[in-house]
C-alpha positions, 0 to 999 in steps of 0.5 A: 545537526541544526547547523547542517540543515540551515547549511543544506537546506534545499535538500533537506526541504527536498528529501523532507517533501518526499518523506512526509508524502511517504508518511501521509499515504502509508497504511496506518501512518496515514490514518487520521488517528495519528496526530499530524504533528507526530507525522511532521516530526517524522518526516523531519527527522527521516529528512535529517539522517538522509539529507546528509548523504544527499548531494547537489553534484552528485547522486539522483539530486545532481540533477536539480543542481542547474536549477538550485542557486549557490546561495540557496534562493528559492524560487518557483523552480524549487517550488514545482521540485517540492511537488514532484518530492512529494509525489514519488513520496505519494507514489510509493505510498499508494503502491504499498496501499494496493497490497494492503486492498489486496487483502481488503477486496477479498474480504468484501468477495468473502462477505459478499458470498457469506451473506455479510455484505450489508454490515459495512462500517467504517474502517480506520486502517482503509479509511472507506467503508468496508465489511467486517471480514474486509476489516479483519483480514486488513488488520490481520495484514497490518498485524503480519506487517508489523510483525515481520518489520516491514515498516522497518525495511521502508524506513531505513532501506525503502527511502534510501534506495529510493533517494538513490535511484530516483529524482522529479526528473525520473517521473516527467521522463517516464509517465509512460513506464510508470503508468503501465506498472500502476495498472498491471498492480490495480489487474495484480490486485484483483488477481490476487483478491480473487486466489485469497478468496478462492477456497470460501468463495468456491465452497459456499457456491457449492452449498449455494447449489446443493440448497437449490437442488435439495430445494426444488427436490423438497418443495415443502422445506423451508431451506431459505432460514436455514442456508444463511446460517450454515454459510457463515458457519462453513465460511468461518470454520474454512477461514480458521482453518487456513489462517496460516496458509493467509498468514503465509500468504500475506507475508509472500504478498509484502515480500514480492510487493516490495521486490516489485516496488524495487524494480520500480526504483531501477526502471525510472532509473534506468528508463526501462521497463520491468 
């Protein structure tokens, strides 16, 4: 194997670009917690078992075959060739990074109505500040993911597919397409946000005007110490209640992200639009 890497080594440096950008921007992979080294090693060996079936005369790479000598030189063309490796690498990765923000803004609309949003820590799986319901909800997602072996499928089907369909070129000829699918994800996510957070955001709003009217009907009662409790008894009991409906939720979220992350692939393949 070493001797097929020295043998092929502009595309074994093009398809390792695109892996450890991949890596550096995925959920959990990403986070300062795992060694940059394990990282690395990572990226090289996935940059190993799929530079083999990459070829500069044929596939997505025969693209770069015009500007890559026979001998193998490198040079500045090459260099700007890592860079836009790297960035579909970096492309997929914030993609799957928005499905998990999914999960992690409606823990902040939970939060927020529950009376939580002031107890934000910092969360090692988003790496921003978050509540402890945002933090919840984003480890229970990590744990549905794992579960269901969906970093298996971007391993070993997500990166092939993606060596398959698409190149540097693909991002420069269609910044347009590529964009106007990033935004309408950023409009599906908040979407998305809003239907998980939905049942406790509507129940605890209607606690919120039944203390009110009570409130204004009994002057004399001290509603206020009393409303902060019965929410977050009432958005936790809701909560426990429809685990198995969010964990549904999560694994339809994963399965439809990927099936768009797919139509991705074959839109800047093919130039069209979804």
């Amino acid at each position: 194997m070493p001797e097929g890497i020295l043998r092929n080594a502009p595309v074994y440096l093009l398809s390792a670009a695109r892996c450890f950008a991949l890596i550096m921007t995925l959920p959990l992979f990403s986070s300062q917690t795992v060694n940059r080294k394990v990282k690395i090693a990572l990226a090289g060996f996935l940059a190993a078992f799929i530079s083999p079936q990459l070829s500069l005369y044929s596939g997505s790479f025969s693209a770069y075959g015009p500007f890559i000598t026979p001998e193998g030189n490198f040079n500045l063309v090459f260099i700007l060739l890592l860079l836009g490796e790297g960035m579909i690498g970096v492309i997929i990765g914030f993609y799957i990074q928005i499905i998990f923000a999914v999960f992690s803004t409606a823990g902040q609309f939970f939060a927020f109505q529950m009376g939580f949003s002031a107890s934000s820590t910092y969360d090692s799986l988003s790496q921003v500040e978050n509540p402890l319901l945002g933090q919840f909800l984003n480890f229970s997602a990590m744990l549905v993911f794992l579960q269901q072996k969906f970093f298996q499928k971007i391993f070993i089907t997500g990166i092939k597919n993606s060596f398959d369909t698409l190149n540097a070129f693909s991002i420069v000829n269609h910044t347009d397409s590529l964009f106007t699918f990033m935004t309408g994800s950023l409009v599906k996510l908040f979407a998305d946000a809003f239907v998980v957070a939905l049942p406790i955001m509507g129940t605890l709003f209607l606690i919120n005007v039944m203390m009110g009217v009570i409130s204004k009907a009994v002057p004399q009662m001290n509603l206020l110490s009393e409303t902060f409790p019965i929410m977050i008894l009432t958005g936790f009991f809701i909560m426990l209640s429809l685990f198995p409906q969010l964990v549904s939720l999560f694994t339809n979220s994963f399965s439809s992200g990927f099936k768009s992350l797919q139509k991705l692939f074959m839109m800047l393949h093919d130039g069209g639009i979804p």
